[in-house]
VEXDOPA-252058 format. One line per field, with one value per residue: x, y, z of N, C-alpha, C in turn; chain. Coordinates in steps of 0.1 Angstrom, whole numbers, plus 5000, padded with zeros to 4 digits. Atoms other than C-alpha are relative to their C-alpha. Last residue first. Layout:
n_east = X	...
n_north = Y	...
n_up = Z	...
ca_east = X	...
ca_north = Y	...
ca_up = Z	...
c_east = X	...
c_north = Y	...
c_up = Z	...
cadena = A	...
END
This chain:
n_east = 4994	5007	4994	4994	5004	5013	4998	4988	4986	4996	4987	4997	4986	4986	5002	4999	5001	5003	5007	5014	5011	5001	4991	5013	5002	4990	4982	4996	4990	4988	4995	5000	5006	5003	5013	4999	5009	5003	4996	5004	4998	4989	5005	4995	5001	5010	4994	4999	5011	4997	5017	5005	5006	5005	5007	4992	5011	5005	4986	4995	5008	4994	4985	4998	4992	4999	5011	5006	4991	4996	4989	5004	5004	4997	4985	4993	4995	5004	5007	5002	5007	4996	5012	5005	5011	4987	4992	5010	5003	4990	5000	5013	4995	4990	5002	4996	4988	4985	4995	5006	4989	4987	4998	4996	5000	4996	5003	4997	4984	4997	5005	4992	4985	4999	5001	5007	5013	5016	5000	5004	5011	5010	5000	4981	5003	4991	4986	4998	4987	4989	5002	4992	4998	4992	5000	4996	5010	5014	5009	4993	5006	4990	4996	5000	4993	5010	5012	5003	5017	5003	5004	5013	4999	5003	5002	4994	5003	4991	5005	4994	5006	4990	5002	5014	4998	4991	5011	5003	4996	4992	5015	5001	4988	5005	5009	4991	5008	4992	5003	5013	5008	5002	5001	5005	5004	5002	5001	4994	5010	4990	4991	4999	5010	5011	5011	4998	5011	5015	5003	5008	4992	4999	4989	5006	5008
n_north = 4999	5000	4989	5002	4981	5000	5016	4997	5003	5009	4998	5018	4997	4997	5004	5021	5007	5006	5004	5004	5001	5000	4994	4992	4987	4992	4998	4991	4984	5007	5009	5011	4995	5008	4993	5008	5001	4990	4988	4997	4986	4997	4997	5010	5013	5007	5000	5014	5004	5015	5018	5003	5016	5009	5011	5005	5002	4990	4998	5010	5000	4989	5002	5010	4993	4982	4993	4992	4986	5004	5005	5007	5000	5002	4996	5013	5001	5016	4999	5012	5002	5013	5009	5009	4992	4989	5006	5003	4983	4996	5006	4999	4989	5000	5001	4984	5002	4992	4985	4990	5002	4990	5005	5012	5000	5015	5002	5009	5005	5015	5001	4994	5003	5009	4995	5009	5007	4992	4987	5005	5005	4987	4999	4997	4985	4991	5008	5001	4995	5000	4994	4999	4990	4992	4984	4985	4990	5005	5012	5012	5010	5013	5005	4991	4989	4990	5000	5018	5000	5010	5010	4999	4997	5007	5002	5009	4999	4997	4994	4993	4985	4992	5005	4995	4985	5001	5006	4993	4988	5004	4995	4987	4995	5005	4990	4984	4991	5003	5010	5000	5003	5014	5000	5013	5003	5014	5000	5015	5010	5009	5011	5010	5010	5000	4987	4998	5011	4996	4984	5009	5002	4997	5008	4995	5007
n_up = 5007	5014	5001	5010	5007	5010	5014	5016	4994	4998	4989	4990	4995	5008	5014	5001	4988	5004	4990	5008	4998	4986	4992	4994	5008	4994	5007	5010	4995	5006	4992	5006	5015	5008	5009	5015	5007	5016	5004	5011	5001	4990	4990	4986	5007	5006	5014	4996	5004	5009	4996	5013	5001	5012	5000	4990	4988	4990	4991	4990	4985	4990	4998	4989	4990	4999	5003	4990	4997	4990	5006	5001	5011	5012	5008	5011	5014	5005	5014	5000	5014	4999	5001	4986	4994	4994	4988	4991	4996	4992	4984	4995	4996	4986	4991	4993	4987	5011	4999	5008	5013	5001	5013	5002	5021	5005	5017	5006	4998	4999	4985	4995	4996	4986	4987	4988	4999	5007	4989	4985	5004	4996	4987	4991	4992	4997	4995	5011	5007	5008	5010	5002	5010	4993	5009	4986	5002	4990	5009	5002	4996	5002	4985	4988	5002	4991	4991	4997	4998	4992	5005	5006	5018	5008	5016	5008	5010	5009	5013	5004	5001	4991	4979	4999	4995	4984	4987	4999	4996	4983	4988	5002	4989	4988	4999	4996	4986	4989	4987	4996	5013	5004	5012	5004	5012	5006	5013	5002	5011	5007	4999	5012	4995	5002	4994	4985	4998	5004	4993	4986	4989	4989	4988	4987	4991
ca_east = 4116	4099	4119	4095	4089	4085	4120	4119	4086	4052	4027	4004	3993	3964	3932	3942	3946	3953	3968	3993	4030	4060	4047	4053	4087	4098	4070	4042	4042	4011	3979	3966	3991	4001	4024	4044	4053	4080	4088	4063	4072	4063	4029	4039	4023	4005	4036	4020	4033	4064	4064	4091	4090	4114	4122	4141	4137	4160	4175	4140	4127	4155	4146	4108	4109	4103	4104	4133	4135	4118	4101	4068	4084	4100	4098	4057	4046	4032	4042	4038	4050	4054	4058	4080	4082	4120	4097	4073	4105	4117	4086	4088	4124	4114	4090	4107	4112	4074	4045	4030	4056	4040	4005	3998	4007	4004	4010	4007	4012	3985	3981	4005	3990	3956	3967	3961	3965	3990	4015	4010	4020	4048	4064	4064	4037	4042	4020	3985	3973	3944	3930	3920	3893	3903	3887	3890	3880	3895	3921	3928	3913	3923	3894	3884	3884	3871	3883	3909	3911	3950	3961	3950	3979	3967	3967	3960	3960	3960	3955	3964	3942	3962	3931	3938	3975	3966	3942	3970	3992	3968	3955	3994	3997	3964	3980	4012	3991	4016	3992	4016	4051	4067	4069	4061	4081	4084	4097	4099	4096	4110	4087	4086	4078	4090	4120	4130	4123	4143	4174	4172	4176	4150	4156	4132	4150
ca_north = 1240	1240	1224	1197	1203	1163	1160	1198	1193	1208	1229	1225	1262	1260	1248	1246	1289	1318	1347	1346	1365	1355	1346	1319	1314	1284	1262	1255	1223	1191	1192	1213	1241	1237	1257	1241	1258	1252	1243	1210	1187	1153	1142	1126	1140	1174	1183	1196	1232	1245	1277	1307	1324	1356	1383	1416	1417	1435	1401	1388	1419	1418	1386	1391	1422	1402	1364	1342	1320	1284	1288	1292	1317	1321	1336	1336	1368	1374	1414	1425	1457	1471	1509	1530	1560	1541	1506	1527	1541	1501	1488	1513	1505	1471	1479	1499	1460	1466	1444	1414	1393	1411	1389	1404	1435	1445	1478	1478	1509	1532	1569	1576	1552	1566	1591	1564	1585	1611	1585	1558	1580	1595	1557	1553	1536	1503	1473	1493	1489	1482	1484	1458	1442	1408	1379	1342	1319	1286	1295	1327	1363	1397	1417	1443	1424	1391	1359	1355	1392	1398	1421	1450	1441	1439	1459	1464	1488	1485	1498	1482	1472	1438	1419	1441	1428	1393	1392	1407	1380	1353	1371	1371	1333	1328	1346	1329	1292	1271	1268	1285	1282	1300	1335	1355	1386	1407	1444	1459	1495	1510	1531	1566	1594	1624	1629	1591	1586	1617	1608	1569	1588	1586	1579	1582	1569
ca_up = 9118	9147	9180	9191	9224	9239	9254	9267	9285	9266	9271	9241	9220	9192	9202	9235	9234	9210	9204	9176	9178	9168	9133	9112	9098	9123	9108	9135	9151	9136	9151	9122	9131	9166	9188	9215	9245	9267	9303	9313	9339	9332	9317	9289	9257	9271	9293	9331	9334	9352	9373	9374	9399	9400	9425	9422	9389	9367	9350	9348	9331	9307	9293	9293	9269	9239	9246	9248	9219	9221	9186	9204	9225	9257	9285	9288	9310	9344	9360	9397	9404	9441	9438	9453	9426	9415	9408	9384	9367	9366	9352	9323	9318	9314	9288	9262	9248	9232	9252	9244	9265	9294	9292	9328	9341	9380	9398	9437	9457	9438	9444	9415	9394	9399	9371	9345	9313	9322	9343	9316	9286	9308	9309	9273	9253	9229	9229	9236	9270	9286	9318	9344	9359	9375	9365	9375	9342	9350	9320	9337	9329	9331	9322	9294	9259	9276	9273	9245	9237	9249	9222	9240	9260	9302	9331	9367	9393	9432	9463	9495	9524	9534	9519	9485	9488	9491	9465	9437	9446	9442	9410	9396	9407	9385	9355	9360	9362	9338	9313	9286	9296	9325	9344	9369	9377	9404	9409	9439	9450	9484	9503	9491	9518	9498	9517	9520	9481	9474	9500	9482	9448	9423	9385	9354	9323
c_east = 4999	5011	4996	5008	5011	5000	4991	5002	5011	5015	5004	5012	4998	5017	5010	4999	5003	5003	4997	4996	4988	4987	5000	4999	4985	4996	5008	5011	5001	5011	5016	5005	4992	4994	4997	4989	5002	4988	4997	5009	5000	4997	5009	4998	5006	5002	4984	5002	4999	4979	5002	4993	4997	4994	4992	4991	5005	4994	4996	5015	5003	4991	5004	5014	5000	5004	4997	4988	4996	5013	5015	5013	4996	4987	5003	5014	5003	5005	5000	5001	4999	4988	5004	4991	4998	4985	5010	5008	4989	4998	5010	4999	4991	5004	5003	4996	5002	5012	5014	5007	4994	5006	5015	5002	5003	4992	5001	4997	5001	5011	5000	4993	5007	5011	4998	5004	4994	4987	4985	4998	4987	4986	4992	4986	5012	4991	5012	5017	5005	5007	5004	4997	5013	4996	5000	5002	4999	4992	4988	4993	5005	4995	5010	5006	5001	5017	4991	4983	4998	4983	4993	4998	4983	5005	5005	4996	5004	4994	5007	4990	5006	4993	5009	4998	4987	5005	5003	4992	4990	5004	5000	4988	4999	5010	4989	4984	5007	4994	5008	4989	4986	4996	5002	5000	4998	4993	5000	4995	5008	4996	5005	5002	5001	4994	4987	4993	5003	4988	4987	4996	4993	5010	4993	5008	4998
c_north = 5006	5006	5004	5015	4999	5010	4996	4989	4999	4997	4986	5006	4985	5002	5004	4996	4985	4987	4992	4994	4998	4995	4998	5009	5005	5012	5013	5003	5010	5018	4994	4988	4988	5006	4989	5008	4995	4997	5004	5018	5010	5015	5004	5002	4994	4986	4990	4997	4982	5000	4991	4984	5000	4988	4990	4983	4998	4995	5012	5002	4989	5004	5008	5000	4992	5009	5012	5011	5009	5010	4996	4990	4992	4994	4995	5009	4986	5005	4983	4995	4987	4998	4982	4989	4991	5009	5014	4990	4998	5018	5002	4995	5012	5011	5004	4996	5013	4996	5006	5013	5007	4995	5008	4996	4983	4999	4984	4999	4988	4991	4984	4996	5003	4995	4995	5007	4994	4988	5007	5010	4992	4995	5018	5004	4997	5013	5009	4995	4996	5003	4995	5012	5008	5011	5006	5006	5011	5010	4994	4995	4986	4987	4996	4993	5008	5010	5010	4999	4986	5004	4985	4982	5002	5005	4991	4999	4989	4998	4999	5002	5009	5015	5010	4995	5009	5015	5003	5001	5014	5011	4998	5005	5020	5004	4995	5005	5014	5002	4995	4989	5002	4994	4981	4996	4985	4994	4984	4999	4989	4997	4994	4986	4985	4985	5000	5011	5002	4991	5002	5013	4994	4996	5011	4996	5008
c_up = 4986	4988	4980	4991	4989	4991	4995	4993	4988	5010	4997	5005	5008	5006	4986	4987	4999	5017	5002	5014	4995	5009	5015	5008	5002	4992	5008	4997	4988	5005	4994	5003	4997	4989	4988	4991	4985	4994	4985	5001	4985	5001	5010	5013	5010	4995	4998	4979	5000	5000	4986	5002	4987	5002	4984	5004	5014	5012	5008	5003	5012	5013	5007	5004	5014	5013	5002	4994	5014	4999	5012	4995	4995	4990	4991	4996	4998	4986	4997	4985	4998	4988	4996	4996	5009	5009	5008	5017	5013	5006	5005	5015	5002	5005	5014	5011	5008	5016	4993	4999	4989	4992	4998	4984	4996	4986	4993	4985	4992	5008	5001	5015	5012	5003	5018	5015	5013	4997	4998	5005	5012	4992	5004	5017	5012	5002	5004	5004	4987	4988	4988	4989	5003	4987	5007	4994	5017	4998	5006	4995	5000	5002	4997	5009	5015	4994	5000	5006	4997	4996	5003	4993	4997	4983	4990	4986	4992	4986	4991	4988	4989	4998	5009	5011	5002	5002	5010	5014	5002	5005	5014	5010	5001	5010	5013	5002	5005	5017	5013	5009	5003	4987	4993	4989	4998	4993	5002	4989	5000	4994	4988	5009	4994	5006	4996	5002	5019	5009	4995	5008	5012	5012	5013	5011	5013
cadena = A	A	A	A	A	A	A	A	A	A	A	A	A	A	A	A	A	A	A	A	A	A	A	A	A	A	A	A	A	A	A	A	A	A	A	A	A	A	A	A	A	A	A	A	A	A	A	A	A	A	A	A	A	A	A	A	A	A	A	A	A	A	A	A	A	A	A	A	A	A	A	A	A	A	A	A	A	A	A	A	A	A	A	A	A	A	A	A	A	A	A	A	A	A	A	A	A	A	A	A	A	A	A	A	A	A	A	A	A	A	A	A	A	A	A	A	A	A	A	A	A	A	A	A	A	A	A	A	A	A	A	A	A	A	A	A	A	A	A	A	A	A	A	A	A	A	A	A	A	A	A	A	A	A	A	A	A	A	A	A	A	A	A	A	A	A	A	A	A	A	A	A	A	A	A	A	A	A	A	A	A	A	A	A	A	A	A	A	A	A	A	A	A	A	A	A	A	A	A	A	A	A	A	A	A
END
């Protein structure tokens, strides 16, 4: 893993990276909180980069895009690539201060130690993900990005069958919960995921 001392990062100029991570069930509003943030650092004058799974083609193969349809171009990225992979391809990086990655439960568990090299070069990293799963497991390299983080929101949705607070996702098959042996991952939106609260989210079996 990529390390910089506080002396390096002092002599070459580095401010301090950060590392925060939004996170929730689906429809919670991460990828809106993300664009918020990004907005607010662009108004401040900063420079920044943003990316995306390939697998993410909901809206739009190229952009990031919430469920209202706000869009943010972006690049993107295949599920697994190491930290010099980045570097060499997206050279802006380096002139960047704010990096931000949305759909991050797509991504390989090499992640976190991705967003931690880009945190040691100074840089303030923004990433959105879903922590847990349909099957209400934590969710690929989410877990360890929230113990790294130096910041975490985590946001609540509104539950499709009662209307309380909403932490987990429900996956439908046919309006009825997918069996526990389907897979992890399956893109997909209203017509196949329901936020629900933990005494509606029927645990699939």
């Amino acid at each position: 893993m990529l390390t910089f001392s506080i002396n390096q990062r002092e002599k070459e100029g580095r401010m301090a990276g950060r590392l925060e991570v939004i996170t929730g069930p689906m429809y919670a509003g991460k990828t809106e909180e993300l664009l918020r943030r990004v907005q607010r650092c662009r108004i401040a004058g900063k420079m920044v980069v943003a990316f995306k799974p390939g697998i993410d083609t909901r809206y739009s193969p190229t952009n990031i895009v919430t469920h209202n349809q706000r869009e943010l171009p972006c690049w993107v990225l295949p599920r697994d690539f190491s930290f010099t992979d980045l570097i060499v391809r997206y050279p802006e990086i380096k002139k960047a201060e704010v990096i931000a990655f949305d759909e991050a439960q797509f991504f390989g568990l090499q992640f976190p130690e991705i967003c931690e090299g880009l945190v040691e070069m100074g840089k303030r990293v923004i990433v959105a993900g879903l922590d847990l799963d349909f099957k209400g497991d934590p969710f690929g390299p989410i877990p360890n990005l929230l113990a790294l983080a130096d910041e975490v929101l985590k946001l609540t949705a509104v539950c499709q069958k009662c209307g309380n607070l909403a932490t987990r996702t429900q996956r439908l098959i046919g309006g009825k919960p997918a069996p526990k042996n389907a897979p992890v991952i399956q893109v997909g939106g209203k017509e196949t995921y329901e936020a629900r609260c933990r005494d509606c989210w029927e645990k699939p079996t």
